[in-house]
N, C-alpha and C positions, 0 to 999 in steps of 0.2 A: 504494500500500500504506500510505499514511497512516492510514487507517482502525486497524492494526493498529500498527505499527511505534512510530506516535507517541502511544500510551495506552501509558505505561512502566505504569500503574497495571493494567491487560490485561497485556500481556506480563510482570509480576510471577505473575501466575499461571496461566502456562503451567507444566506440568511435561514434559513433550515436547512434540515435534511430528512429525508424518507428513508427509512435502512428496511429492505426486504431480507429477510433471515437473517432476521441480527441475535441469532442462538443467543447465551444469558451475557449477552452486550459487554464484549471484549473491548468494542471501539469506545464506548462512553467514555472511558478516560481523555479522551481524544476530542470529541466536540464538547468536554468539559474544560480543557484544555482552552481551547480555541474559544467558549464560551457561547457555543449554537444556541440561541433561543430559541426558534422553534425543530421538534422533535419530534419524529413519530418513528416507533420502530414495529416492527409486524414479524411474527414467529408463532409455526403452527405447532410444534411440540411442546406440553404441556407443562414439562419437568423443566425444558427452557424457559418457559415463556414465565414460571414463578417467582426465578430468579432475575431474569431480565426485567421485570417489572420491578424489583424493587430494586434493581441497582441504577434504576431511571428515576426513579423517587427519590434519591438520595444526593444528586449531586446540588453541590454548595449554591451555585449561580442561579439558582431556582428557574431551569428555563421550562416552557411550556410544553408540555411534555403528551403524547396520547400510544399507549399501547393497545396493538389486536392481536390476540391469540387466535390465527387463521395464516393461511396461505396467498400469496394472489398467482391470480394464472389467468387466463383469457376467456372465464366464464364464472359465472354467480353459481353457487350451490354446494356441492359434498363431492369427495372425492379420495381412495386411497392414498394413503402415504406411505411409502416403504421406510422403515425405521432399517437401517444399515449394520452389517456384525461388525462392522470396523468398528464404527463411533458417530454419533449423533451429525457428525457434520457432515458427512457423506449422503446423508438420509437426504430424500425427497418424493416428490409428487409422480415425479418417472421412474420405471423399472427401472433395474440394473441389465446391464446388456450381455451377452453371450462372447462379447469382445470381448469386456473387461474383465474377464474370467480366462480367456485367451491369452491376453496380456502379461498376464500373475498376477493381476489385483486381485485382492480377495473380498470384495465390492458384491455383495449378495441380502435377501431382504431378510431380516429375523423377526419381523413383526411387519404384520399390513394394521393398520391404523383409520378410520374416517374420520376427515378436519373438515372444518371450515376453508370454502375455495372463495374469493371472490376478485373482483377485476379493478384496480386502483380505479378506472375510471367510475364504477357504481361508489366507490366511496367517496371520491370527489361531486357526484351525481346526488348523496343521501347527506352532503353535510359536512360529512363525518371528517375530511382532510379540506382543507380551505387552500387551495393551490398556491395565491399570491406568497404565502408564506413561506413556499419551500423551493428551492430553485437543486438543490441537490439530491439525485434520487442514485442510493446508494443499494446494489445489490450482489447477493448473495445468496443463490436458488439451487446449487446442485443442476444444472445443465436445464433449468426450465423456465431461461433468462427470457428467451424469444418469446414464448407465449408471456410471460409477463407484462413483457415491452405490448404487445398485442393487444393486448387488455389492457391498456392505457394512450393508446394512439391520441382519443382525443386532448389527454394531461400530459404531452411529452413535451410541446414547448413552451410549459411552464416554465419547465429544466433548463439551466444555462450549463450543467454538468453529470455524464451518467458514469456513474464506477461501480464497473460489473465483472464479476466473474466470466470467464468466457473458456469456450473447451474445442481444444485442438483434437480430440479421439472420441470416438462414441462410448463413453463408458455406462450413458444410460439411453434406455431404448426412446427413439424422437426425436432425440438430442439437436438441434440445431447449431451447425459447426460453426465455425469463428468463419470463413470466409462469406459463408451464405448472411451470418450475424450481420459482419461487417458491412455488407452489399447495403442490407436493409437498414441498419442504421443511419448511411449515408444518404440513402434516399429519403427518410425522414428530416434527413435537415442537420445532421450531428457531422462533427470530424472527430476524428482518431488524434487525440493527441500523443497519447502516449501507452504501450503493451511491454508487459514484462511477461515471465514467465511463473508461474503460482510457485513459488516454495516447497521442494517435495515434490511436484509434481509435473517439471518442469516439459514432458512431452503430451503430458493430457490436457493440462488446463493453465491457463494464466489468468491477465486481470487485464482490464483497458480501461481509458479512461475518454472519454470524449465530453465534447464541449459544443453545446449551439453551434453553427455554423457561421452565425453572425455576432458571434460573442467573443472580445480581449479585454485582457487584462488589462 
């Protein structure tokens, strides 16, 4: 997350942020840091989502903060979750693929789960997220970035910045790959500023970072 983290001159103008699987909020040190007023983080595991809520309650700077215990993806309703034997951060809304097991991963489901699915734009649609507020929509979905983005077409250029996980291998089954990702995000209006490679995982997946099209520093 260098990309992000370490341009204080970028994170100077963030006015929110939207974090999609932000498991029990690793980053909040980090827009506590930088002092993000507004907040919202979204995580559909249960056991995540108890501790994530109150380590969002707790920072000093008192910003305004909303937590949903749910998923987004590119429709409103119910939907399984595969809980992962690795560890909770692997876990998602896509199967795991017959690649990834090809591979040596050892990326397989130990528990099917039903969450809460629903699409950033019905929440920006019910209320519930007030757009002007957030211009950084930060994500972290296990390979189920593209339908997310999908399900918010009409809220994307609220966004002056998107920082997403992205996946160079099929390690879950749908998976939308970094090149097809990239195609679409630039036709939505976004540039690539900056891709590294994810830690650990440096030939399946990395991170990118993009910026409106018509947005500088």
């Amino acid at each position: 997350m260098n990309a992000l983290f370490n341009n204080s001159k970028l994170i100077s103008k963030v006015q929110g942020v939207i974090q999609v699987g932000a498991s029990i909020g690793e980053e909040i040190p980090e827009w506590e840091k930088f002092r993000i007023k507004n907040q919202v983080f979204i995580e559909p595991i249960a056991e995540l989502f108890s501790v994530l809520e109150t380590k969002a309650s707790q920072q000093l700077h008192k910003p305004n903060v909303k937590c949903f215990n749910a998923a987004l993806s590119d429709f409103d309703g119910e939907s399984d979750f595969h809980i992962s034997t690795g560890s909770y951060c692997s876990s998602s809304l896509l199967n795991f693929s017959k690649e990834a097991i090809r591979y040596g991963l050892t990326l397989q489901t130990a528990e099917v789960r039903k969450v809460k699915v629903c699409k950033l734009d019905t929440l920006v649609e019910l209320g519930e997220i007030v757009l002007p507020n957030y211009n950084l929509l930060f994500i972290d979905v296990q390979g189920n970035e593209f339908k997310l983005i999908k399900g918010a077409e009409k809220s994307l250029q609220a966004f002056d910045f998107i920082f997403c996980e992205v996946n160079f291998f099929p390690l879950y089954q749908e998976v939308t790959l970094w090149n097809d990702f990239k195609i679409y995000m630039i036709d939505k209006g976004f540039k690539l500023v900056n891709l590294r490679n994810l830690e650990g995982s440096s030939e399946t997946q990395g991170e990118a970072l993009f910026f409106r099209k018509n947005f500088k520093l």
